[in-house]
LUMKE-324609 format. One record per residue (C-alpha): residue number from 1; residue in three letters; x, y, z. Coordinates in steps of 0.5 Angstrom, whole numbers, plus 500, padded with zeros to 3 digits. Layout:
  nr rest   x   y   z
 NUM  ala   X   Y   Z
...
# end
This chain:
  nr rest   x   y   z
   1  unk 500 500 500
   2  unk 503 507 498
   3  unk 505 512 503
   4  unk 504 520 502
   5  unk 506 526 506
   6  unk 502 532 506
   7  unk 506 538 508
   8  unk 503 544 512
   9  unk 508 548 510
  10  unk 511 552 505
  11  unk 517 552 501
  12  unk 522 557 502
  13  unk 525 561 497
  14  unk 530 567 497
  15  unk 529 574 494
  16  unk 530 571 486
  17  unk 526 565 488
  18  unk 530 560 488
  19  unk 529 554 492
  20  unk 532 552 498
  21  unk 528 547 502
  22  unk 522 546 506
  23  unk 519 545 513
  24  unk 517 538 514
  25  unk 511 538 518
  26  unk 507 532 516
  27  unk 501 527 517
  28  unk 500 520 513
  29  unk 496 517 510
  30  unk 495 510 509
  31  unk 491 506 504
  32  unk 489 512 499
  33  unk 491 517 494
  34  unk 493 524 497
  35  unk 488 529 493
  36  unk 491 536 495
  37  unk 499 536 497
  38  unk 503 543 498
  39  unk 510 541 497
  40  unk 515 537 495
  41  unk 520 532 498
  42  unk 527 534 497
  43  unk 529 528 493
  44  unk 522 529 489
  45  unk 525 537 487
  46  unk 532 533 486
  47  unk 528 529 481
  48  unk 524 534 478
  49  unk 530 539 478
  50  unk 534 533 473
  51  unk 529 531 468
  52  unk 527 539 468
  53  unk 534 540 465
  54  unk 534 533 460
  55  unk 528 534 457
  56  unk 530 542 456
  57  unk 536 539 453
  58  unk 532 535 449
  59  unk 527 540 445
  60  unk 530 547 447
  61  unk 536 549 442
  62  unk 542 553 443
  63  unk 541 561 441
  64  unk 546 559 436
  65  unk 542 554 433
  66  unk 536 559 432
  67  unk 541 564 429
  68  unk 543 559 424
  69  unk 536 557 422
  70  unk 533 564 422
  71  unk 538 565 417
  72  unk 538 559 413
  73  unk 531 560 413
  74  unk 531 567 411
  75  unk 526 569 416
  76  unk 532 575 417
  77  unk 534 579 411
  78  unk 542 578 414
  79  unk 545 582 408
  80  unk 540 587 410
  81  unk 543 588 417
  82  unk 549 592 415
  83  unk 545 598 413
  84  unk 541 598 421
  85  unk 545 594 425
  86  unk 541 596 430
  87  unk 534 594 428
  88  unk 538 588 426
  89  unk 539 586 432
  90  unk 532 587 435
  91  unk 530 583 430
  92  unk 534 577 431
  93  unk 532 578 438
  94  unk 526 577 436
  95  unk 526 571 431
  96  unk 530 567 437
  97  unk 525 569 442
  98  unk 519 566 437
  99  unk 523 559 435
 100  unk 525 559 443
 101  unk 518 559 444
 102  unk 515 554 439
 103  unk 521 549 442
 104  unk 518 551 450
 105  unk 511 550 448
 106  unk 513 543 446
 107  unk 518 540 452
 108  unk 512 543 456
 109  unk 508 539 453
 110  unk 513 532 452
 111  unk 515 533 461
 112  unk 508 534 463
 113  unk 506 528 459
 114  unk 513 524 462
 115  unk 511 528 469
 116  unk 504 524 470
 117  unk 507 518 466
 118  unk 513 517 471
 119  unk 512 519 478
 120  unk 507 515 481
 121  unk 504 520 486
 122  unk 501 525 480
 123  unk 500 518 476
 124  unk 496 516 482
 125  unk 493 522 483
 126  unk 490 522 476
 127  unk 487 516 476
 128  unk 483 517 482
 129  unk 480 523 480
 130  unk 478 519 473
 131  unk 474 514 478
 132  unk 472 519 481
 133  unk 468 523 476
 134  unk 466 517 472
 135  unk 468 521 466
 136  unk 466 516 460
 137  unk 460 514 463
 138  unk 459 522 463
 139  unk 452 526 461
 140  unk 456 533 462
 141  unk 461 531 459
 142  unk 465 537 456
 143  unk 464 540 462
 144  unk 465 534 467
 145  unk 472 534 462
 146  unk 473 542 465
 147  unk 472 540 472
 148  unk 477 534 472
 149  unk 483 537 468
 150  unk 482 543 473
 151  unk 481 539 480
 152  unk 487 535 478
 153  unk 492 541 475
 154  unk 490 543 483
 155  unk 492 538 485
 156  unk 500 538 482
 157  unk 501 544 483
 158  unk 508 544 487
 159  unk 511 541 480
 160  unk 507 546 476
 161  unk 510 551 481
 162  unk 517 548 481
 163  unk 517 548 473
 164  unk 515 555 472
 165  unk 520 557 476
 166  unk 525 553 473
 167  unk 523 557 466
 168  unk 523 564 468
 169  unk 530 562 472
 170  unk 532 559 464
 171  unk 529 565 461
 172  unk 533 570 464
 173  unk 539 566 463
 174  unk 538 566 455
 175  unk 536 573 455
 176  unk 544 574 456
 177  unk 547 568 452
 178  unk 542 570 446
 179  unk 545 577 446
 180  unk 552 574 446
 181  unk 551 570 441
 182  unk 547 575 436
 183  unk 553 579 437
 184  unk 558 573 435
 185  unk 554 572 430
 186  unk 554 579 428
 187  unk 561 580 429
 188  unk 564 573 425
 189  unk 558 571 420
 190  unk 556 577 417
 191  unk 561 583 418
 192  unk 567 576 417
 193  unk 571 580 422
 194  unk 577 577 426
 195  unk 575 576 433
 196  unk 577 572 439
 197  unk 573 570 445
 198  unk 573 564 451
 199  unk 571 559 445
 200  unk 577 559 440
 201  unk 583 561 444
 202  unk 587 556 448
 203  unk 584 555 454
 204  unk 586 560 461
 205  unk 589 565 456
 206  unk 583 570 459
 207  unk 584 568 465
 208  unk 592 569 465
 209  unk 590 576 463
 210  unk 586 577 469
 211  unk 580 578 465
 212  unk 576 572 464
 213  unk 571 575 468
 214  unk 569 582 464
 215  unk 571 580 457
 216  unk 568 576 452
 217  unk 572 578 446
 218  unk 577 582 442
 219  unk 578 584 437
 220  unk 582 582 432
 221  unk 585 578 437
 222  unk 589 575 443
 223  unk 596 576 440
 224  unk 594 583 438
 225  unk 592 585 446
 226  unk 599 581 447
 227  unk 602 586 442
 228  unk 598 593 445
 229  unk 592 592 448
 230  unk 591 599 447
 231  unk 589 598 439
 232  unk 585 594 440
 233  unk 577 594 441
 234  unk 575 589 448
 235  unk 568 587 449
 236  unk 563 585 455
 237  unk 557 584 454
 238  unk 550 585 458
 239  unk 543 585 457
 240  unk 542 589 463
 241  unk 546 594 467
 242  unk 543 596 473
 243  unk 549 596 478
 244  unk 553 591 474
 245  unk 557 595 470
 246  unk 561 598 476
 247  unk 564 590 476
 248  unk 567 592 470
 249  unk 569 599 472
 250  unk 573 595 478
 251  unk 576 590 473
 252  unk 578 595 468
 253  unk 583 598 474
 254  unk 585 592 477
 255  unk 588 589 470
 256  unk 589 596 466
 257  unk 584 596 461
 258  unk 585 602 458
 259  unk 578 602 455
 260  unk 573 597 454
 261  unk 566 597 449
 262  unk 560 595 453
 263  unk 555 592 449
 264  unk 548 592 451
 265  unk 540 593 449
 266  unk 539 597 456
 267  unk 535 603 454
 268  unk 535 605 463
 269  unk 541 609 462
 270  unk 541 616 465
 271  unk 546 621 463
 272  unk 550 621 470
 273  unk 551 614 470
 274  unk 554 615 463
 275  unk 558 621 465
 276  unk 560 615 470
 277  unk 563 611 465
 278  unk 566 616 462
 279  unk 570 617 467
 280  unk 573 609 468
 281  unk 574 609 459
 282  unk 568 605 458
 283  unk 564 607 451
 284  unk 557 604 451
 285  unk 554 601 444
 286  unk 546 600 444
 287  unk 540 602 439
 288  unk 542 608 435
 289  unk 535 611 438
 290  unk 539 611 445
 291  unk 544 615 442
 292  unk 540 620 440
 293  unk 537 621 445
 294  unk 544 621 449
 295  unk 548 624 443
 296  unk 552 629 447
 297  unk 555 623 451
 298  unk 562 622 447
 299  unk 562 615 450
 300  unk 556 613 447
 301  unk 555 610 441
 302  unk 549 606 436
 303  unk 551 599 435
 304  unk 551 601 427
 305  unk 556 606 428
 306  unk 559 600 432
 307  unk 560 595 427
 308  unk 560 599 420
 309  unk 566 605 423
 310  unk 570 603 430
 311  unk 570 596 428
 312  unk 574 598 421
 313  unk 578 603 424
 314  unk 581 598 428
 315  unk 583 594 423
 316  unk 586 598 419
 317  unk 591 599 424
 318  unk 593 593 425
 319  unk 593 591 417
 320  unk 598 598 417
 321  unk 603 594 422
 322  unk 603 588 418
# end
């Protein structure tokens, strides 16, 4: 005969809503199927929390991938990009967001369907809300359908719960990653420009520098940086600011960066803040529509100034000194 346990107490979380465990106070019950429970064990969240991860690897691509397909598709006018690369960019945002979506709705669909088949407590509960509602001899049906889904997603809430968190904290990685590799994407595919980042130098050459934790590229290279940094175009990369750019400041001194590109699609910018930054040589490059409105600010520039000048007059240098 199973066995369940019924908490009377919630889960905790902390300010960002990440789990960190629960108060077990609970009662037994013997010989029949718990219809309401409030959360979930540690080994059940330990559970959810693995196949969460294997089923979003399954059916939910890398930005890289949607990149290739929105391309390959031609769902974006790539060559179009270099004329407004700002535009571009929210549009690639866009289209990522769009495919990613698309794959979501499917792993939502697929681990539900694995949740109730796989775990005998939601598997059971089913089953007995089934036999309660006597729904194939129903007389009402449509409506005894309505009533059952929605007495038994009550019922499992706590793994609903714990899915929707695991979602939004995956959504806001994604945000940043997909960022970063538009802007690769832009850098190497379209633009072809030489460009070095963590994925194609030799392994710890960031981090011997000291500069693995605000740096994410450089253009053209690493053996330029070696050469004279200075001449050289270094790049981090943030969707969002808040205070966040004052780690780069702190970097920047702590391994000499003479200055640094901060690439992002924050529009919250205020122009003390960039007055700031002015300050510790760092030179935003978002929207051409930001640096309109913030155009007295010598260290603002838009994205499609970004790509089509200050990239080039980098390069030029370095192809003199060759």
């Amino acid at each position: 005969m199973a066995t369940y346990i019924i908490f009377t107490k919630l889960i905790f979380f902390d300010k960002v809503l990440f789990v960190h465990g629960i108060l077990i106070m609970g009662k037994l019950y013997r010989g029949s199927v718990v219809s309401e429970f409030v959360a979930l064990t540690e080994k059940e969240l330990d559970w959810l929390a693995k196949e969460i991860k294997k089923y979003r690897n399954k059916f939910i691509k890398m930005p890289e991938q949607y990149l290739k397909q929105l391309k390959d598709k031609k769902i974006v006018d790539i060559k179009g990009i270099k004329k407004d690369v700002s535009n571009g960019i929210e549009l690639l945002r866009e289209g990522c967001w769009q495919l990613y979506l698309e794959d979501e709705a499917v792993f939502n669909k697929n681990f539900i369907a694995h949740l109730v088949q796989a775990r005998e407590l939601p598997n059971s509960l089913l089953k007995e809300y089934i036999k309660k509602s006597d729904i194939k001899g129903s007389k009402n049906f449509d409506d005894d359908l309505c009533s059952l889904i929605g007495n038994y997603t009550g019922s499992i809430m706590p793994y609903l719960y714990a899915l929707d968190l695991s979602t939004t904290n995956s959504r806001r990685s994604r945000s940043g990653k997909t960022f970063e590799a538009i802007i690769k994407f832009l850098i190497k595919d379209v633009y072809g420009y030489p460009f070095d980042d963590q994925s194609t130098v030799a392994e710890g050459f960031f981090q011997e520098q000291g500069i693995g934790k605000i740096v994410d590229g450089i253009i053209p290279g690493k053996d330029s940086y070696l050469n004279n940094r200075a001449k050289t175009l270094i790049i981090t990369m943030k969707t969002s600011l808040r205070e966040r750019w004052q780690e780069v400041a702190e970097e920047m001194r702590r391994t000499n960066i003479p200055q640094i590109y901060l690439l992002t699609v924050d529009k919250s910018l205020t122009a003390s803040k960039l007055k700031t930054m002015a300050h510790q040589n760092i030179c935003v490059v978002n929207y051409d529509s930001v640096k309109e409105q913030y155009k007295s600010h010598s260290n603002v520039i838009s994205f499609t100034e970004f790509f089509n000048h200050e990239i080039p007059h980098c390069l030029e240098y370095w192809e003199a000194q060759a």
